[in-house]
N, C-alpha and C positions, 0 to 999 in steps of 0.2 A: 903504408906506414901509419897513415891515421886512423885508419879501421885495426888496427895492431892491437892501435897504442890505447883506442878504445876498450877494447876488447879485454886487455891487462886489466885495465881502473875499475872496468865493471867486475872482474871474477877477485879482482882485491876488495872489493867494494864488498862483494858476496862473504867472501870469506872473512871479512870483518862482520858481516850481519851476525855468520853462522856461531862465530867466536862468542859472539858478546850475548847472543842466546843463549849456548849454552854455561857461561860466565852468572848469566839472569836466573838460570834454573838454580845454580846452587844457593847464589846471593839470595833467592826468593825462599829457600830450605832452613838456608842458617839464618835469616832475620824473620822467619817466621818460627824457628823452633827459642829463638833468643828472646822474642818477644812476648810469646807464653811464656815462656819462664819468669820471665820480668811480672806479669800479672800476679800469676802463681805467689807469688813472694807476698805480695799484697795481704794483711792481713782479714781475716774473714773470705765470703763469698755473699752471694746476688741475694740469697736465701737468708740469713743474717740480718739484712733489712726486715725480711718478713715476719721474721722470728719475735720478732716485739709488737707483732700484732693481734691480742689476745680474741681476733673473728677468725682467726688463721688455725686450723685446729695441726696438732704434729701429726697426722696420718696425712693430712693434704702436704704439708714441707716435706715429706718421708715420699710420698708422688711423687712430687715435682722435682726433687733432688735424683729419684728414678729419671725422671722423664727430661733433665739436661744434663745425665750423664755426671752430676757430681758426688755421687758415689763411688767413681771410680777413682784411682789415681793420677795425678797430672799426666805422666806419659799415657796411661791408657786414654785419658783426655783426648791429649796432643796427637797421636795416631792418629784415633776415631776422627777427628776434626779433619786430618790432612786426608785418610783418606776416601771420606765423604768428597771430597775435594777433587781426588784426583777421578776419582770413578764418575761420580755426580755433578762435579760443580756446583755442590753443595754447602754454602758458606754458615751453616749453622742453624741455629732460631734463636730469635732475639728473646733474652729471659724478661725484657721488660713490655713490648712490645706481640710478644708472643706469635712471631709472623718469621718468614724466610729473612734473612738480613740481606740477602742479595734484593731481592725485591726493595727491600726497607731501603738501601741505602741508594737506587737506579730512582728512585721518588726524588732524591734531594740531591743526587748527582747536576741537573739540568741545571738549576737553579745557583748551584756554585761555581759551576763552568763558565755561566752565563756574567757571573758578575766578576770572576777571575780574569778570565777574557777579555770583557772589557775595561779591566784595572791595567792588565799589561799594553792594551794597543794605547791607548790613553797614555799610560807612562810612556811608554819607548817613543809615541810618536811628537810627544812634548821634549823630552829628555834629547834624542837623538840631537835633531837638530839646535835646540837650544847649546848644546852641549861642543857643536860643531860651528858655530855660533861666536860662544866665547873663546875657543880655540883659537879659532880667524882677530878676533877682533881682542885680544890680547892683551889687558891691564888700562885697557877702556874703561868710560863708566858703564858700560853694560857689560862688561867682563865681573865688571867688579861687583854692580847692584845682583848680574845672578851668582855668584858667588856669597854674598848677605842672603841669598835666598835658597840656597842651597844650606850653606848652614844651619840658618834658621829649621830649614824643614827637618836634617838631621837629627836635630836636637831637641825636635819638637814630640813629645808621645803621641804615640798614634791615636790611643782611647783619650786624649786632650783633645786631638782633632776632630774626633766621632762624638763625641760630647758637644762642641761648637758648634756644628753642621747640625744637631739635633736640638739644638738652639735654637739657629738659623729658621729650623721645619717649621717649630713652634711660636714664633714669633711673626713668620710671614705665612701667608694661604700659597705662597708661590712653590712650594715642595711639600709632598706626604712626610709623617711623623716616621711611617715603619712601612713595612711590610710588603711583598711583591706584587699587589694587585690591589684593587678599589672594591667598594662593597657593593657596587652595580658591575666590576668586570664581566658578568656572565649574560649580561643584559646588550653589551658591548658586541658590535662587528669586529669582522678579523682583525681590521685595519686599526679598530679603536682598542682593541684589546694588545696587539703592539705598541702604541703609543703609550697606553695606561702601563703596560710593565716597563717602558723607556721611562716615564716618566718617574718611577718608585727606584729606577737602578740608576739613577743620577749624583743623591749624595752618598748613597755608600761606595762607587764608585771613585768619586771625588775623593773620599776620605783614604780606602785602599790607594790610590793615586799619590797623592800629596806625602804620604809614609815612607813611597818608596822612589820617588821620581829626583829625590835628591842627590842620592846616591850617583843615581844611574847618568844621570846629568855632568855630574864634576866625574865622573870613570872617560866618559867619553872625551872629556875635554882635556883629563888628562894625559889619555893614549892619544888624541892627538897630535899634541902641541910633543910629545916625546918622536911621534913621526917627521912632525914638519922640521926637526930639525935634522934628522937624518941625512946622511953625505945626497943621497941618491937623489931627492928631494931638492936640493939646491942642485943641482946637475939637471934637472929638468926644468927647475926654472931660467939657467942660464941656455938652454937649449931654446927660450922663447914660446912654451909650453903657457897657453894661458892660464891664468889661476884660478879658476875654477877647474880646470881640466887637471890640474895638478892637487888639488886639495882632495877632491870629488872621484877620481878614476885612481891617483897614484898613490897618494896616503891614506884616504879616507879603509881603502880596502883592505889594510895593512893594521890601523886600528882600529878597525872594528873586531880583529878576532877573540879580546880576551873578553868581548857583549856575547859575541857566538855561546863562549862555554857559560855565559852567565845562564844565557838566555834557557841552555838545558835544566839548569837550576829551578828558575821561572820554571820554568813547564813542570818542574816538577813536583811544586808548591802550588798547583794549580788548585787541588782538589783543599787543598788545608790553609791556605795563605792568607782566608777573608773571613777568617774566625771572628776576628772584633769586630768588623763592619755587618756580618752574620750579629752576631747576639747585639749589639746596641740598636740597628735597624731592623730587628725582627725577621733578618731573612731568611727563608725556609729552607736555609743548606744545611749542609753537614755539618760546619762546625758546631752549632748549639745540639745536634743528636751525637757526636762526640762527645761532648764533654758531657753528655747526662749517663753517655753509657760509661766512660770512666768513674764516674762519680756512684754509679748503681753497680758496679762491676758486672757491666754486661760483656764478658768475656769476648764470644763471637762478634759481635758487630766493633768491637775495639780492634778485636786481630784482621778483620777484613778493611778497617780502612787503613790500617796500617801495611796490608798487604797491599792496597789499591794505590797507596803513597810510593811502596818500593818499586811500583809495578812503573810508575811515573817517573820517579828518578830514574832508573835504568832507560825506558822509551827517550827523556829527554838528553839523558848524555850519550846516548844512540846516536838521535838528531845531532847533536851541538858536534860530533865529532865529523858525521857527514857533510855536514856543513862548512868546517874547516876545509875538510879536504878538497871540497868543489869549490871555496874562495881563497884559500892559498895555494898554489903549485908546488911552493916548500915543502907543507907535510906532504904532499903526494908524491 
């Protein structure tokens, strides 16, 4: 019966993978044919910058307009792009940087991962519990003080925050100003050259943290105290269920699912979500090569990280759904 019943979960489980692939193939077609178009609209092109540079002779803008393909028309564009794509894996060449944009953008992928990653475990592992916290302890003063502290942060702008912290840098020797690394890192052991990147992803960190950890904090407090009052819930406490055992195994797993589908969200703002703490801290991710290549209309490397963002949303509400189903019985 229980190898059966296995056996069901796993080929539904399958069949939900296969579903939502090919669901991902089209979504990845029409937001990337929507998303050119949206460029396209923009007025001028990459070469328009150049054009007002009288070292720039018109036989080289008449090349170079050759040589990324903007002589042709958007759709013949938008093909050629997709499929370099599907043949190659070929994500274009950057007009400002003049290199592959897959390569360009796998440079400053690490580096946003690195400080995303650690904004989320940071948040979630503050919030959670905090969160489960004031649930329990209910119109207390420490209900109440993180409640002031949860608004406060809500209400607080996050480049207010990144401002302060870069304050902070500047006024004390106890944190760097910017940047991911020290001017002797290379001179550094392995062990030291860990420390020295720990050390520089500290306050942007903090700052990423503090923007979103408010939120996540009162969500949880509020799914739970909506559980603990649940019939079922008072039925295991009059069954002599200790209270922890009843907060912690019986409610807590019940409220945590609408953190599940957040959490897909998260992951899928992983690659874009630390734009501010990226440009006020100097650090060497994506967000500041974003916005230089919107700002210069570098076509390619704008469609790939928008394609890299779709490619995340779908993989995280993949997960957040898998995850439902192995922590509720219900959906399953």
């Amino acid at each position: 019966m229980g190898k059966s019943t296995g056996q069901g979960l796993g080929n539904e489980t399958s069949r939900l993978i296969l579903q939502r692939l090919g669901e991902a193939l089209i979504t990845l077609l029409l937001a990337s044919a929507l998303s050119f178009a949206i460029m396209q609209l923009a007025p001028g092109n990459y070469l328009d910058n150049l054009k007002a540079d009288p070292q720039i002779s018109l036989e080289r803008l008449q090349e170079l307009e050759r040589q990324f393909g903007l002589d042709k028309s958007p759709v013949e564009q938008y093909l050629h792009w997709l499929w370099q794509i599907i043949r190659y894996g070929n994500f274009g060449t950057s007009f400002v940087y003049q290199r592959s944009v897959a390569s360009l953008l796998w440079e400053r992928v690490p580096a946003t991962l690195l400080l995303s990653v650690s904004s989320i475990l940071l948040t979630w592992g503050l919030a959670i519990p905090l969160g489960i916290w004031a649930a329990v302890t209910q119109d207390r003063w420490s209900d109440r003080l993180l409640r002031v502290i949860s608004y406060i942060g809500q209400g607080f702008p996050s480049f207010i925050t990144a401002l302060l912290l870069l304050f902070l840098a500047q006024s004390t020797p106890l944190f760097p100003v910017g940047g991911m690394t020290s001017l002797f890192y290379d001179d550094l052991p392995w062990w030291g050259k860990v420390l020295d990147i720990a050390w520089h992803l500290i306050l942007p960190t903090i700052a990423l943290t503090l923007t979103s950890f408010a939120g996540l904090q009162r969500l949880m407090r509020g799914n739970l105290l909506d559980v603990l009052r649940q019939n079922y819930i008072q039925t295991a406490r009059a069954k002599g269920l200790p209270e922890s055992r009843v907060i912690y195994v019986h409610a807590l797993r019940n409220a945590v699912n609408p953190l599940i589908t957040l959490l897909g969200f998260e992951f899928a703002s992983l690659l874009s979500g630390a734009f501010i703490a990226e440009f006020f801290f100097n650090w060497p991710g994506l967000g500041r090569l974003i916005l230089q290549a919107v700002t210069a209309q570098d076509i390619y490397v704008v469609m790939a990280s928008l394609m890299m963002g779709a490619v995340m949303l779908i993989i995280g509400n993949l997960l957040a759904d898998l995850l439902l189903k192995w922590a509720d019985p219900r959906i399953r």
